[in-house]
N, C-alpha and C positions, 0 to 999 in steps of 0.2 A: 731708611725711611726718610720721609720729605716734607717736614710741617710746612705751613703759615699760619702766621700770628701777625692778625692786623691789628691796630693802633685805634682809640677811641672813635666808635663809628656815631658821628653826631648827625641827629638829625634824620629829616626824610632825603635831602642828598646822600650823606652816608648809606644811608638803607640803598636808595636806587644803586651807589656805585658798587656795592656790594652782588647786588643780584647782575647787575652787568658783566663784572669781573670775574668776581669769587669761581659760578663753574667753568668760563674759560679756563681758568687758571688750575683748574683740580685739574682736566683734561689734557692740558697741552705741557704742564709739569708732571704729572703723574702725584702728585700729590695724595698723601694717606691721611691728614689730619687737617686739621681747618681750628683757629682760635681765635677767634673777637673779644675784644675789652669790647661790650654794649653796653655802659651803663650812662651815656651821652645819646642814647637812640630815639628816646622819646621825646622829643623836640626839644634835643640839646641835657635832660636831665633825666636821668634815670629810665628803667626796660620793663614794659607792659608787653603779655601774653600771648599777643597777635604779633608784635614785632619780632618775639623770640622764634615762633614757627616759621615764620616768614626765615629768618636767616637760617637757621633748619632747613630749609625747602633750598636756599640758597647752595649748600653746603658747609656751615659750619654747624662742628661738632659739637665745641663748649665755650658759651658763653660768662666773660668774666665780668665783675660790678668792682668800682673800686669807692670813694668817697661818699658818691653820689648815692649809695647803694639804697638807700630809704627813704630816697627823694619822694617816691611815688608811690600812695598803698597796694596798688594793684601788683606790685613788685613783691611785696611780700607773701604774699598767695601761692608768686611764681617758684618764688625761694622753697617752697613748703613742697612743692608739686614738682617739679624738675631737679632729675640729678644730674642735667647739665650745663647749671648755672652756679655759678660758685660766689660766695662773699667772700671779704678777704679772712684771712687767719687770723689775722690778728685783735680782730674786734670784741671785746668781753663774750665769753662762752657763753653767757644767755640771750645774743643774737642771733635773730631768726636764720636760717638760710645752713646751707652746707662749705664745709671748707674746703672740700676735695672733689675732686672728678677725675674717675678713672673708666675712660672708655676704649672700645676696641679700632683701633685705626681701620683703613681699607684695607690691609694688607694685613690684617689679622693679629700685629701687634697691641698690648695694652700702652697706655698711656697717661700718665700724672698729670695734673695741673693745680695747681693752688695761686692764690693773691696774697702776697702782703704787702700794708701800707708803709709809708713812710711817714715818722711823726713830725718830722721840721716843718716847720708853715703848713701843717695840713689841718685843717679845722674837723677835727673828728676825734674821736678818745680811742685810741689803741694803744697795744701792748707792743712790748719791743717785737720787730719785724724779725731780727736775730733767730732771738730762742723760739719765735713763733714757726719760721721757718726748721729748726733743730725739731721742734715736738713735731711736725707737718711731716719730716722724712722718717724719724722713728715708725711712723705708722703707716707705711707704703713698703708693701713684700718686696723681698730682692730681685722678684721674680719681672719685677716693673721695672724694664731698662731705662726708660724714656722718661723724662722727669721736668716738663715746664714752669716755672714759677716768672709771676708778672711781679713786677714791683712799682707800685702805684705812688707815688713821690713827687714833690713838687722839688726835692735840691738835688743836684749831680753827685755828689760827696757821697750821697744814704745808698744810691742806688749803684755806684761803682765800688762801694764797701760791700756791699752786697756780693757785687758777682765775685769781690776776690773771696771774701769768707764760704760763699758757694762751688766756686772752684774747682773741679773732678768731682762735688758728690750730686751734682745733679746736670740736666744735658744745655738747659740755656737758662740764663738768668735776661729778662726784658724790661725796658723799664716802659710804664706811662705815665699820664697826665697830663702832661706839658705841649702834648698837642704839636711839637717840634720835632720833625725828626732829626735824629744828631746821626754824626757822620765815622762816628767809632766804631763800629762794628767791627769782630773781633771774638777768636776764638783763643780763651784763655789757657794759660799752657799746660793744664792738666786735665782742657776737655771741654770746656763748659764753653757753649757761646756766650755774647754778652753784646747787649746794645744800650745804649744809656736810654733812648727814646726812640720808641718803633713809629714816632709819627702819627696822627690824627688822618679815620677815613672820614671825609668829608670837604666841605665847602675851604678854600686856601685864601677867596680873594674874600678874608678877613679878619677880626682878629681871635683868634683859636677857633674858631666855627662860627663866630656872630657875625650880629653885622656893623661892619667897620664902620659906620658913620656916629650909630647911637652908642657904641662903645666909646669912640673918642670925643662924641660933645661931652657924655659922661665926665669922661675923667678932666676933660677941661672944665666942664662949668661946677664940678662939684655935685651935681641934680642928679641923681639915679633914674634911667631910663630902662625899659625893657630893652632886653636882649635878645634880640628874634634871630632864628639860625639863616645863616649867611645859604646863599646860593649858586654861587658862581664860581669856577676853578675848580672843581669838584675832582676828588682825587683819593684812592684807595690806596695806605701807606701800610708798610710793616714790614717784613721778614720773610725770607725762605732758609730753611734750615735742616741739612743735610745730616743724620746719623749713623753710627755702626751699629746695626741690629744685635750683636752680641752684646755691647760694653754698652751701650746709648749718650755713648761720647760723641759729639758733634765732630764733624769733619768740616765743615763749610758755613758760613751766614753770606748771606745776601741783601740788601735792603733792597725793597719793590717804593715805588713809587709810582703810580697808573693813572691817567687820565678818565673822568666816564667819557666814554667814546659817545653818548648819547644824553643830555638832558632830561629831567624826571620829569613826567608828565605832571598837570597840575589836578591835584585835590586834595585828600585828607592826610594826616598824618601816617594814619596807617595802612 
């Protein structure tokens, strides 16, 4: 089997590099499963209705929320009505939305995904990412080789304790948020892939998806400015990830990083 998993899709860049790429990419890899973090889509915060079909229409199968996930009410509706949108695990059990997504790849395998956060510097109330991940695989039949979990963290420490603690019992451990893609990638020795940060799809020539000028008078003058999503360098980041259909042990990681070969035409957001 042959996932991808891209990296925070911000924005309506994100969106356009997405529909550019994504089904080149199912086509010309052979690709059975398709995963987005979208919870950066709707102009940079959180995923409304029309944007999720839209990446549907694209080719991915299951979209992930991390931090952001309540940014926008229209998102909660989504969470109620789609079981292919997931929130993290680890959020008190009386929030809205589903923890799991198990769907059928193209090649007719089932498939796992779940989120959890990371609590160091992450301004949100969750539960340890650990045992959230321990109660997450409890409840996933043996009969599910494939086993994706995103790990949505802003420190390197949380998310590379992660993959070792994860390590043979599931097929890759991913990390987001950070918007950076890191250069470790790496298949740990009893199976698991592992990437510290799959990288941000979206706008580069800024800072994490904004835009570079109002971000830095920001932080120089001290004044809070809007942060409007950046448009230029536009770039679809993440993973290709190779498994054994029997065991759903990873054999190979890859990191993509793709230019939009074409600029998004101008109008709405969605």
């Amino acid at each position: 089997m042959r996932l991808l998993f891209i990296g925070d899709i911000v924005g309506r860049p994100g969106k356009h590099v997405c529909s550019q790429i994504i089904p080149r990419l199912i086509r010309e890899r052979d690709l059975h499963c398709v995963i987005a973090d979208a919870e950066n889509a709707a102009a940079g915060s959180g995923l409304t209705a029309p944007m999720f079909f839209k990446l549907r229409h694209y080719g991915v199968d299951v979209c992930t929320l991390g931090d952001h996930v309540y940014k926008r009410r229209e998102t909660i509706a989504l969470l109620e009505s789609e079981e292919r949108v997931i929130r993290p695990a680890n959020l008190p059990r009386e929030a809205t939305g589903r923890e799991l997504a198990i769907v059928e790849a193209r090649d007719g395998a089932p498939v796992a995904v779940f989120v959890v956060l990371g609590r160091t510097y992450m301004n949100i109330r969750s539960d340890c990412p650990f045992h959230a991940a321990d109660r997450m695989l409890e409840g996933i039949s043996s009969a599910v080789k494939t086993v994706i979990v995103e790990v949505h963290a802003e420190t390197t420490s949380e998310k590379v304790a992660l993959g070792w603690y994860l390590d043979g019992r599931v097929t890759a451990v991913l990390g987001t948020h950070t918007h950076v893609q890191t250069a470790d990638e790496q298949i740990l020795p009893q199976g698991t892939a592992y990437i510290t940060d799959v990288g941000m799809s979206g706008p580069y020539d800024s800072v994490l998806g904004r835009d570079k000028h109002a971000v830095v008078q920001s932080l120089v003058t001290g004044v809070p400015r809007p942060y409007t999503v950046a448009t230029e360098d536009v770039r679809l980041c993440g993973v290709i990830i190779e498994t054994e259909d029997s065991t759903g042990r990873a054999t190979k990681i890859e990191r993509v990083n793709i230019p939009d070969p074409l600029p998004p035409p101008p109008g709405d957001e969605d």
